[in-house]
N, C-alpha and C positions, 0 to 999 in steps of 0.2 A: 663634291668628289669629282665630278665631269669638267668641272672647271682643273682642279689640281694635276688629274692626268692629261687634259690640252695643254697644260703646261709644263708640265714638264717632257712633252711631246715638242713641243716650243724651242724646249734646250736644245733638241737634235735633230735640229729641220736640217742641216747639212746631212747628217746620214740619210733621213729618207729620202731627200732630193738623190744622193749618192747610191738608192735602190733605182730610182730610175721615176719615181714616184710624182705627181702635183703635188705639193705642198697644200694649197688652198683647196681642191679638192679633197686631198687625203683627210685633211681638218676636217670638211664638213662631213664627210661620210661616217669619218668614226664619232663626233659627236651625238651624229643621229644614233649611231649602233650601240654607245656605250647608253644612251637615253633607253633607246628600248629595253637594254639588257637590265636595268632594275626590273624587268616584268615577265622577264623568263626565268623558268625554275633550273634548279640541278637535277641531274636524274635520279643524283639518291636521295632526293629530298622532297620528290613531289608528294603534295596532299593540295590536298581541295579547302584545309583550314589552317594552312600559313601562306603569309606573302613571300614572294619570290623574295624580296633583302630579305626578310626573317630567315627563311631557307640558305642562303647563300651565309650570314651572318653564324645559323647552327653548323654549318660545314667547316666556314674557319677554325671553329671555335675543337672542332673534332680532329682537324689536322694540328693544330698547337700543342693538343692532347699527343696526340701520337710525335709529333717532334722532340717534347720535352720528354721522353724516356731515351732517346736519341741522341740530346744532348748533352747526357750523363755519359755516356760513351767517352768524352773529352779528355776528362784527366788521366782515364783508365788505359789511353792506347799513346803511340808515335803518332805525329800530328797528322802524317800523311794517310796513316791506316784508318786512325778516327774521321777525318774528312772525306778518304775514299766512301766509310759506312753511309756517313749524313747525305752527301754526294747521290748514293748510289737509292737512296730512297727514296729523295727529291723526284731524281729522274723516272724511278719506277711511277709513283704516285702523280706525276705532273702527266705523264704519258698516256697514265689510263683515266686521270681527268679531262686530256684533251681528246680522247677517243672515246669517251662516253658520253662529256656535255657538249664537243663543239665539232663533231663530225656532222652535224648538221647545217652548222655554222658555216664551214671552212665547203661544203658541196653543194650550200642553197644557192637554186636558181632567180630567186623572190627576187632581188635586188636587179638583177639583167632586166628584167621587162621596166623598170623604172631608168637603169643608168645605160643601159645599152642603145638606147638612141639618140642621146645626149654624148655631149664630145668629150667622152672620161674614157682614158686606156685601161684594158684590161691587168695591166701592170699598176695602176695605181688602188683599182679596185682589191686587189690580191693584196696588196701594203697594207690596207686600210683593213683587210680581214685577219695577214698575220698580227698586225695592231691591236686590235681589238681583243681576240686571243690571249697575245703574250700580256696582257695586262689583265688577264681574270688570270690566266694561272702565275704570272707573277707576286698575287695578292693572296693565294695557295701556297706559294714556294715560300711565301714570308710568312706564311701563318705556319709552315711545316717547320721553321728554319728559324722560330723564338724561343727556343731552347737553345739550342746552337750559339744565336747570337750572344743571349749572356751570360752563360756557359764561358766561351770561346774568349770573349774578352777579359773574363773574369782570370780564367787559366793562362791564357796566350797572352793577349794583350788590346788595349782600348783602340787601333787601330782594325782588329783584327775585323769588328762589324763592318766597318766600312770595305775592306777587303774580299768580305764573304758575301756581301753583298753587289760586288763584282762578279765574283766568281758565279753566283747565281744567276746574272741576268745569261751569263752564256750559257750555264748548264741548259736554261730554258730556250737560248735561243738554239741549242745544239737538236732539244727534244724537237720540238716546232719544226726546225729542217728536215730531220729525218723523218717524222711522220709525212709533213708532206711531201717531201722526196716520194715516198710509195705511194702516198694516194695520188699524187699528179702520175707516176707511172702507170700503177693498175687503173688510171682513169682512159689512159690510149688502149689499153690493149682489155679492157673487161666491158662488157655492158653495163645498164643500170641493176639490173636485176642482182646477176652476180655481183657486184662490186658490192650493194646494200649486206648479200649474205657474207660477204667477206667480211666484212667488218662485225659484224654480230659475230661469227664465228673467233674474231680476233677476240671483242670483248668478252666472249664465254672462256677464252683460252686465259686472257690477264686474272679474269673472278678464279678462275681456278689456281693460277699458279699463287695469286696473293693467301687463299687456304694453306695451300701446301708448304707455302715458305713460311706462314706464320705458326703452322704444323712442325715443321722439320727443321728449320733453322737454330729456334732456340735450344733446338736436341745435338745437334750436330758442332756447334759452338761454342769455344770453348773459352767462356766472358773471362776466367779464372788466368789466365796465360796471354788474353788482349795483350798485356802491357808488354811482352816479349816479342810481340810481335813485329815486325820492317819492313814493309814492302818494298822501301826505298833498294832501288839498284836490280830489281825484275826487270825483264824485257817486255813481258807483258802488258806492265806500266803503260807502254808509250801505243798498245792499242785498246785500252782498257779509259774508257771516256772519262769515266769519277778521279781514277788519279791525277787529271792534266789538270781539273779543279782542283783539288787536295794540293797540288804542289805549291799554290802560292801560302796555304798554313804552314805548310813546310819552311820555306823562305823566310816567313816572318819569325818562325822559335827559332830553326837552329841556321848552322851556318849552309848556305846552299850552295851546290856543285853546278855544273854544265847540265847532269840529265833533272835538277828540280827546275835550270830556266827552261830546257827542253822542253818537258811537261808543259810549264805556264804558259810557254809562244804556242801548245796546239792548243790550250783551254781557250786560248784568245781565237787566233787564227782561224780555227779550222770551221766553228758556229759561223762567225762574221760571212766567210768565205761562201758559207754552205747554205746561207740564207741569201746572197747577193746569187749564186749560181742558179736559185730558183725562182726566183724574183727577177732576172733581168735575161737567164733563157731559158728557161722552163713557163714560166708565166704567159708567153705571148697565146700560148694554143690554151691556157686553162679555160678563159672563156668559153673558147668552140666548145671545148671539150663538155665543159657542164651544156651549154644551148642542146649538145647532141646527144648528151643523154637524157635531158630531159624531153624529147623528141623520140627516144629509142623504145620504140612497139616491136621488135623483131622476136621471132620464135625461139633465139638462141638459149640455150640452158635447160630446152624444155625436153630434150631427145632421152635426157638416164630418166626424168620424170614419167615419161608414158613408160620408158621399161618395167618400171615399179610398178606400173597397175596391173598388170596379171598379178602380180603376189596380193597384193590387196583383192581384187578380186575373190583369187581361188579361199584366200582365206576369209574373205566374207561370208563367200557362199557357205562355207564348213561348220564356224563358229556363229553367225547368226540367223536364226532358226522361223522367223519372221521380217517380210518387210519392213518394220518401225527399226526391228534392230540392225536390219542391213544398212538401213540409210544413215544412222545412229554410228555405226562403224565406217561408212566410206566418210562420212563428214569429220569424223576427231582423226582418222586416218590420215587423210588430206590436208587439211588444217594445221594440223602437227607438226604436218612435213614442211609446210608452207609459209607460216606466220610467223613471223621473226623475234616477234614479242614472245611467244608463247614459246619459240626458242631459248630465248634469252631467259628467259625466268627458270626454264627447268632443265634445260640442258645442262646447266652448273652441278646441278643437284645431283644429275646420274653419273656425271663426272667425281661428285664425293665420293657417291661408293665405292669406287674403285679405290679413291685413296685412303680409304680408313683400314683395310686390311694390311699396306702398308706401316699407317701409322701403328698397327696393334705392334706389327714386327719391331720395331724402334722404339716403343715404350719399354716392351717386355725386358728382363734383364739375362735371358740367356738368347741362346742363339735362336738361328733362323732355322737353322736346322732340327734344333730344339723342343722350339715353336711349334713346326710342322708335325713333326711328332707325338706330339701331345695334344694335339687336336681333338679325337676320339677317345682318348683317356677323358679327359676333361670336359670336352663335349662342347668346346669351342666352336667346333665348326657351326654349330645351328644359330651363332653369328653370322657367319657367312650366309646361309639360306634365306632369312629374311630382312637381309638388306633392303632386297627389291621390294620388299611390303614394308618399309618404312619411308622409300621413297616415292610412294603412292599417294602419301593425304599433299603431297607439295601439288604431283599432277591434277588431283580431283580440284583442287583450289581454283591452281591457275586455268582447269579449262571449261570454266562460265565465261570468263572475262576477256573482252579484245574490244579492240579501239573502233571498230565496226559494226558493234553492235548494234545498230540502228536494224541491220539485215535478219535480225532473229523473227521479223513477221512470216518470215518466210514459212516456220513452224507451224503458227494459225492457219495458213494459208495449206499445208497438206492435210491428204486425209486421215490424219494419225487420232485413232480414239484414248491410247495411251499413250503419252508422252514417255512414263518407263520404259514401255519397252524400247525407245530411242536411247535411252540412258544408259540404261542396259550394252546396246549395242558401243555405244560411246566407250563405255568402262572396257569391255572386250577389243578395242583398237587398243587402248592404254597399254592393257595389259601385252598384250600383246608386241608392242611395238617397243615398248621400255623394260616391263619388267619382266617378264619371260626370258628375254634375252641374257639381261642378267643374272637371273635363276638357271638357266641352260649351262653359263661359260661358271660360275661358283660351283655349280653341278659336277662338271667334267673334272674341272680342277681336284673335290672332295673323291672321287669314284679313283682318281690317280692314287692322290695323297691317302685316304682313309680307306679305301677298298669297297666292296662291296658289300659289307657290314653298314655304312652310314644308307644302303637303298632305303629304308624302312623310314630313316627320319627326312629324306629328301622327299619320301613318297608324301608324309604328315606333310611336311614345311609348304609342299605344293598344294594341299588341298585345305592348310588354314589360311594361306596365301591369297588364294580365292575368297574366304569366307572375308577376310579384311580386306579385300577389294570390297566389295558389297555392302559387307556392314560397315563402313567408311560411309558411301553414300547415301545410306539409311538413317545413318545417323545426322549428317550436315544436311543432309538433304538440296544438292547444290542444283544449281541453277540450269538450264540447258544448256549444250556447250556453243560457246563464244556469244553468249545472250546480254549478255552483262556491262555496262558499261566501265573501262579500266579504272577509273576515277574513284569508283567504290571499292574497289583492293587497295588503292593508294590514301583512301580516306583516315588510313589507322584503325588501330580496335581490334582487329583479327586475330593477331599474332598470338595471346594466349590463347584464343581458340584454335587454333593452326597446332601450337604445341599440344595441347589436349587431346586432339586428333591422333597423334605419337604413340596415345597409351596404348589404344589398339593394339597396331603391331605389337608393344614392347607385350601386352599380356600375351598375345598370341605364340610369341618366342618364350615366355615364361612357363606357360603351361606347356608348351613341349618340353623343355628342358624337366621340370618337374615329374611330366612321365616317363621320363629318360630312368628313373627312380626306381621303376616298377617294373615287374619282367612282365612282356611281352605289352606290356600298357602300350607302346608306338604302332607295333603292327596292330592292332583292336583298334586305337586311335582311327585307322586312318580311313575306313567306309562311314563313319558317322561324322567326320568333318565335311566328308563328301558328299553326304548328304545334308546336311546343314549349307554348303554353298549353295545346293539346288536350290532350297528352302528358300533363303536369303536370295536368290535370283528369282525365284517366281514371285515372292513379297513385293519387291523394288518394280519387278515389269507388271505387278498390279497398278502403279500412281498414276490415276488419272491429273486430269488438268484441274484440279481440286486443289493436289496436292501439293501441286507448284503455286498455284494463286494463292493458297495460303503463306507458301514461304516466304512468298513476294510481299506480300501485308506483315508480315512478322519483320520484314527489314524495313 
């Protein structure tokens, strides 16, 4: 396979010479890089018990899958409308592949301390990176885009692969400019610190929009009328990236005008242009740029972080009622705020909540206004209420586990005789920092919408809330937080325990809705929940270090 892409790398040594690039340099560099790359994994596919090609191998096989519903689209639409869709999911999917697996790639410094004292430009090492790149997600865009192909040839015509298969290399080489266009920008002007949170924050924004569009889209779409549909002779067209690919299917069914060759000269032009503009003067500073932030100790980013520690603090001190638990709360506190990982895994997740109440609005088949309405007739809203406690057993999971864990001696090493009550304090930052907040703003929302009549079940929702924080813990009995090495969340196995974890809540919202049934059963409800949390919190800050060495022997 390293041999077939040097060669055909071969075909086009006048373009990369025409980046500005060594040729015989640029060959050797990416040879070494495509060699290593059989030994890196994908991010969605790490485990500890497959190889990196076997991983890379299930992933093609997953984009082919999601292509071929895609490119059934074909006969059902105008060629330009059907190709803008194929187009426009390429780009989406190729984008948040190269910002999830090769944002490492494209900002490591590893490679400078070997080639930066040797007589190689920092323009030919950037070649060799977008190189490298454009031919993993290449091998993505053709595994997305095997439907399409014969599909496309079948309907359109047997040149049409080879045409679509043009259209592709730009589509990719279009994505590849503009991501790096922004990270070579937020590289001048952010440190390292920020620029690593930017980009987590990007990839937490792309996992969410992909829910929501695979949410919303097929509700809003109307496949029944595709075939009515023209884009052709929009304005929008000509700022709209997917159409200027789409015009060459265009060209090839029917007869083509002045704006389908318009289209096709920016599908060509503007990628080509846009990869030569950042390669030949953007490129010169990239080096510096990585040398200096990998050299960047500055305190900058750190001024709103000490703002935050009074609020941590004062609510330290309120909420945990022993030193094991204070420490226990300032560390998943901190942590939280701090680890990117453990960003990344659940920040997504607090982000669903919000959008399921939306999706309820858009299933239902009367109105919004409707909807709202009937909240409290129907008793709807204690959906709403324990959101937040469903989106709890995702946080207790993810927070044993960090790529640091070596640092967990640190534990042994204080004078803690119970490690619960650490745990304790841990669970009380969670709460506190995720789900409360969400309980607070659904709160406000029902007290607008339902009145003052839903206080009674808000008062219940908030002290079973509690009880399945706790009894969550009691039950998995998890790990100390950030103890854990990531490798064993990524090992497999979990998941139907993780969903089991679920029932919790779901019982916890059952049996409320069920005393909704009975008069005054909610308001009686709600001092013996509350008591039961206590229960369930002095049990958990009983676990000595018994109780954890056991669980550690049980995995």
């Amino acid at each position: 396979m390293v041999r077939l892409i040097l060669w055909c790398f071969d075909l086009v040594r006048p373009l990369v010479r025409l980046f500005g690039a060594d040729y015989t340099q640029f060959r050797a560099i990416l040879q070494a890089k495509l060699t290593l790359d059989s030994r890196r994994q994908s991010a969605g596919f790490r485990s500890s018990s497959a190889s990196p090609r076997a991983t890379f191998t299930i992933s093609l096989f997953i984009y082919a899958f999601l292509g071929l519903f895609v490119g059934f689209l074909i006969p059902n639409a105008a060629p330009l409308t059907a190709m803008m869709l194929v187009h426009t999911l390429v780009m989406v999917m190729v984008a948040m592949s190269l910002i999830a697996d090769f944002t490492g790639v494209l900002i490591d410094t590893t490679d400078l301390a070997i080639l930066g004292p040797r007589p190689v430009s920092g323009r030919t090492i950037l070649v060799a990176r977008l190189a490298h790149i454009c031919t993993y997600l290449g091998m993505l865009g053709l595994a997305l885009s095997a439907g399409t192909l014969a599909v496309g040839a079948i309907v359109y015509h047997p040149v049409f692969s080879l045409l679509y298969i043009g259209t592709l290399v730009c589509n990719i080489a279009l994505v590849v400019f503009l991501v790096n266009l922004f990270y070579l920008v937020a590289l001048r002007f952010t440190n390292l610190e920020r620029f690593k949170d930017l980009i987590v924050y990007f990839q937490i924004a792309m996992t969410i929009m992909m829910v929501f569009g695979y949410q919303i889209m097929p509700r809003v779409m109307d496949f029944e009328n595709l075939s009515k549909v023209d884009y052709l002779g929009r304005w929008w067209t000509y700022v709209y990236p997917p159409c200027w690919f789409a015009a060459p299917a265009e060209a090839l069914v029917r007869q083509p005008n002045e704006m389908v060759w318009a289209l096709t000269a920016e599908g060509v032009l503007i990628p080509l242009l846009g990869l030569l503009l950042v390669v030949r003067y953007l490129a010169p500073g990239f080096s510096r740029s990585l040398a200096e932030l990998g050299s960047d100790v500055s305190g900058r980013g750190k001024a709103w972080r000490t703002r935050l520690m009074p609020l941590r603090d004062r609510l330290g001190a309120w909420v945990a009622r022993s030193p094991e638990q204070r420490v226990g709360f300032d560390l998943a506190w901190t942590m939280a705020a701090r680890d990117r990982q453990f960003k990344l895994r659940v920040y997504p997740t607090m982000a669903l909540i919000f959008i399921w109440p939306i999706i309820m609005l858009l299933v239902a088949d009367e109105t919004a206004a409707q909807t709202i309405a009937g909240l409290s007739a129907g008793k709807k809203h204690l959906f709403l209420l324990y959101l937040g406690a469903f989106m709890f057993p995702t946080m207790l999971v993810q927070l044993q586990f960090s790529h640091q864990f070596e640092a967990a001696w640190i534990y042994r090493a204080l004078p803690v005789r119970r490690p619960g009550e650490l745990m304790v304090g841990a669970l009380k930052a969670l709460a506190w920092r995720f789900v409360l907040p969400v309980y607070v703003l659904f709160t406000v929302g029902l007290l607008v919408l339902v009145g003052p009549s839903a206080l009674p079940d808000i008062a219940l929702a908030l002290c079973l809330t509690g009880v399945v924080t706790v009894g969550l813990a009691l039950v998995m009995n998890p790990g100390l937080p950030f103890s854990t090495n990531l490798s064993a969340l990524q090992s497999g196995g979990k998941f139907g325990k993780n969903m089991f974890l679920m029932i919790l809540p779901a019982a916890a919202g059952l049996g409320h809705y069920l005393l909704t049934k009975l008069p005054y059963a909610v308001a009686a409800a709600i001092v013996p929940a509350a008591l039961l949390y206590l229960l369930f919190e002095r049990i958990y800050a009983g676990f000595g270090w018994s109780n954890f060495e056991a669980r550690s022997e049980a995995q």
